[in-house]
C-alpha positions in Angstrom: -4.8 24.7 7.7 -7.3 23.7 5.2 -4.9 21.0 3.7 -3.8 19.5 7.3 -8.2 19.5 7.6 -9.1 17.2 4.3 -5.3 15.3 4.9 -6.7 14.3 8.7 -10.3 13.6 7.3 -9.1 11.4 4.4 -6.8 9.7 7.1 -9.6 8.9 9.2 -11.4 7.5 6.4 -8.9 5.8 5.4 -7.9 3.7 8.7 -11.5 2.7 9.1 -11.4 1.3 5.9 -8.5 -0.4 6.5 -9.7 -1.8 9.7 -13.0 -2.9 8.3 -10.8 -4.9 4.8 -8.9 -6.4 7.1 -11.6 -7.9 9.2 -13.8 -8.6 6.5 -11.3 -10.7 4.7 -10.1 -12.9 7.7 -13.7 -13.7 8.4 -14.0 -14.8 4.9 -11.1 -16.8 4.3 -12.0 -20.3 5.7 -12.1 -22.9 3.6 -12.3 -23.9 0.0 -14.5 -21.2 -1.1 -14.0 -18.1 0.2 -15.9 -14.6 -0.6 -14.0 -11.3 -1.1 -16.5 -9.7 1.3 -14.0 -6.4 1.3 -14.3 -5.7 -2.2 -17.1 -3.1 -0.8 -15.0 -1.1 1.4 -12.3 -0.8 -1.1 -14.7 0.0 -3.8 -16.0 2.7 -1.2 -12.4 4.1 -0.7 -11.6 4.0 -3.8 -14.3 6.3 -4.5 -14.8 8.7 -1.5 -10.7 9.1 -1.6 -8.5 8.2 -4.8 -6.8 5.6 -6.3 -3.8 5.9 -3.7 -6.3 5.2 -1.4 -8.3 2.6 -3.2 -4.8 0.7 -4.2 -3.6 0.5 -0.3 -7.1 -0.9 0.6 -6.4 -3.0 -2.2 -2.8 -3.8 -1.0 -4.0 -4.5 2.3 -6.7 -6.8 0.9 -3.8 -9.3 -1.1 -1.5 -9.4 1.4 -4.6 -10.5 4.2 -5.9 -12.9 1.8 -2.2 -14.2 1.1 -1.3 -14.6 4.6 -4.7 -16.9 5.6 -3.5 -18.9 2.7 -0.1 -19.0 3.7 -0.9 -20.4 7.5 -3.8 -23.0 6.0 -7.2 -21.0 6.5 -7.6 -20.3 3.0 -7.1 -23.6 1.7 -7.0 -22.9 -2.0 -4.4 -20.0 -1.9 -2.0 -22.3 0.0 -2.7 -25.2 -2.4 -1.6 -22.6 -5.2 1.4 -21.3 -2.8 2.4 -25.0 -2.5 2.3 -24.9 -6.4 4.4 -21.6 -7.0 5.1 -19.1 -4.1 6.1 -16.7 -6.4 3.8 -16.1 -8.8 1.1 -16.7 -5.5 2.4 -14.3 -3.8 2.6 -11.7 -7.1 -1.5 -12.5 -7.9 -2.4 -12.0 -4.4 -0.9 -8.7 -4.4 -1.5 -7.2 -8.0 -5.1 -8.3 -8.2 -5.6 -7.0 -4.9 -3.8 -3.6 -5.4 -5.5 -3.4 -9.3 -8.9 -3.6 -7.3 -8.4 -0.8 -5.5 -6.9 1.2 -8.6 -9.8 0.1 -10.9 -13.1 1.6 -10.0 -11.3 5.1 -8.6 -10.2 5.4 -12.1 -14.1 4.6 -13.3 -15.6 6.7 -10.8 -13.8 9.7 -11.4 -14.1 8.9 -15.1 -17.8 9.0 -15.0 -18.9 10.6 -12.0 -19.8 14.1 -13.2 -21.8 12.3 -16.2 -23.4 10.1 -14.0 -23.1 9.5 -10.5 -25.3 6.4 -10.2 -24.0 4.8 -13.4 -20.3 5.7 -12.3 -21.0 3.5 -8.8 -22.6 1.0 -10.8 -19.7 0.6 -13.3 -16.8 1.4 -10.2 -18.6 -1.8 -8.3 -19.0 -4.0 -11.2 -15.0 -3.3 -12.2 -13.6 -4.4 -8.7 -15.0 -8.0 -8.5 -14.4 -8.3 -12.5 -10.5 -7.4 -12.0 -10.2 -9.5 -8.9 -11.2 -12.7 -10.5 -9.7 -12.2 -13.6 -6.4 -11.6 -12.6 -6.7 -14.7 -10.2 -8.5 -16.9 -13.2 -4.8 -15.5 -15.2 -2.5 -15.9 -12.5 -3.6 -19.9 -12.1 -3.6 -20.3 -16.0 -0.2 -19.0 -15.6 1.0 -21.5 -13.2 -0.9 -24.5 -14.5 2.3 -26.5 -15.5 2.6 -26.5 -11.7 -0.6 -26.6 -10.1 -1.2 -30.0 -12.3 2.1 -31.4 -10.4 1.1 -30.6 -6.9 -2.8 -32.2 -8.2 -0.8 -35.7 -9.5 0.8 -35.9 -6.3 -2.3 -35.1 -4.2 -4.0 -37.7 -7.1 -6.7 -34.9 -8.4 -7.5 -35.5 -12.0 -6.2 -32.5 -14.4 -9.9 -32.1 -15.6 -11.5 -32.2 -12.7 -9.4 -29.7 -10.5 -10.0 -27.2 -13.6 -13.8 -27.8 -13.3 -13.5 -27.5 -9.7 -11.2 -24.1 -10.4 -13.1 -22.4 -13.1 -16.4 -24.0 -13.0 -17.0 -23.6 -8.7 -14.6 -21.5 -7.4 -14.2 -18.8 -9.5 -17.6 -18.1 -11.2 -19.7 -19.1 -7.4 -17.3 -16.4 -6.1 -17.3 -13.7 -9.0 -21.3 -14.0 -8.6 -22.0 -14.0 -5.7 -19.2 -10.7 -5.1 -20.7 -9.3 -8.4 -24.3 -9.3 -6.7 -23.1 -8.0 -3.2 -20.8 -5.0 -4.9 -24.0 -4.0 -7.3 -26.3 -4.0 -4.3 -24.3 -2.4 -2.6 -23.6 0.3 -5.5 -26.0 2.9 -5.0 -25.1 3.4 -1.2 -21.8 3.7 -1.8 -22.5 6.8 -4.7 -24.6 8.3 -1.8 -21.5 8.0 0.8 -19.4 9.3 -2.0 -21.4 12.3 -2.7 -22.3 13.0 0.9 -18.6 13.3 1.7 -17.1 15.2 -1.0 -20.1 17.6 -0.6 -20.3 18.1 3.4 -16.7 16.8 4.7 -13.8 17.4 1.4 -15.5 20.9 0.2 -16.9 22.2 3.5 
């Protein structure tokens, strides 16, 4: 009875988390530069759950942010599934999943050594792995992201510029800020629900 208790409760949990990446990540994927606002709901399942949990939100987030590229919303993800579907499709869904994976394995690492430092680390890890598996993935595919710029006439130089010196450090920042503000509510969630919900 206990275990059909904590497997409802983390079900729960885990469908409002769901429901919240899911939103969060089609209100953010509109235009050129889009924000990862759910890295802070998977960071939070991550935590409060496990990694299973923390790599479905993570799942869930790459296969959202794949599909708003794939139907034109996100316009830089459909540039690059123009480029290579493939290995599109394969970052969308491994950096998403590895985001979710990520700071459980931190937080559980560190937790009982330091709680606040743990959340800290756990929400600095989940934008860090997010970019740099996207950063990878385009290196990657570069033969063929430079032949979809020729025929759209962008300059090799400047669409890396564009890539690595606006895209990807604007976003990593500004979801590197939001994730560490964020970090000390999330260790207080955490701790509020492993101590009154998962060992009540």
């Amino acid at each position: 009875m206990e275990k059909k208790k904590i497997s409802t409760l983390t079900l729960c949990e885990l469908g409002i988390l769901f429901a919240l990446v899911i939103v969060l990540q089609s209100i953010s994927s509109i235009g050129v530069v889009t924000l990862c606002l759910c890295l802070v709901p998977i960071t939070l399942g991550a935590m409060t759950i496990d990694w299973r949990g923390g790599a479905i939100l993570g799942f869930t987030f790459g296969v959202v942010a794949l599909f708003w590229g794939i139907v034109g919303k996100d316009v830089f993800t459909l540039y690059l599934f123009q480029a290579n579907p493939v290995m599109t499709i394969l970052i969308c869904i491994v950096k998403g999943t590895l985001c979710g994976i990520a700071p459980a394995l931190i937080w559980k690492l560190l937790k009982d050594k330091n709680a606040i430092l743990a959340s800290v680390v756990a929400s600095i890890i989940t934008p860090v792995v997010n970019t740099g598996i996207f950063a990878l993935g385009a290196l990657l595919i570069k033969k063929d992201v430079i032949g979809v710029a020729n025929t759209l006439g962008i300059q090799f130089d400047n669409f890396f510029t564009l890539l690595f010196g606006v895209l990807i450090t604007t976003n990593f920042l500004i979801e590197l800020v939001i994730n560490i503000v964020c970090s000390p509510a999330l260790c207080k969630v955490t701790q509020v629900v492993e101590k009154n919900f998962k060992k009540s």
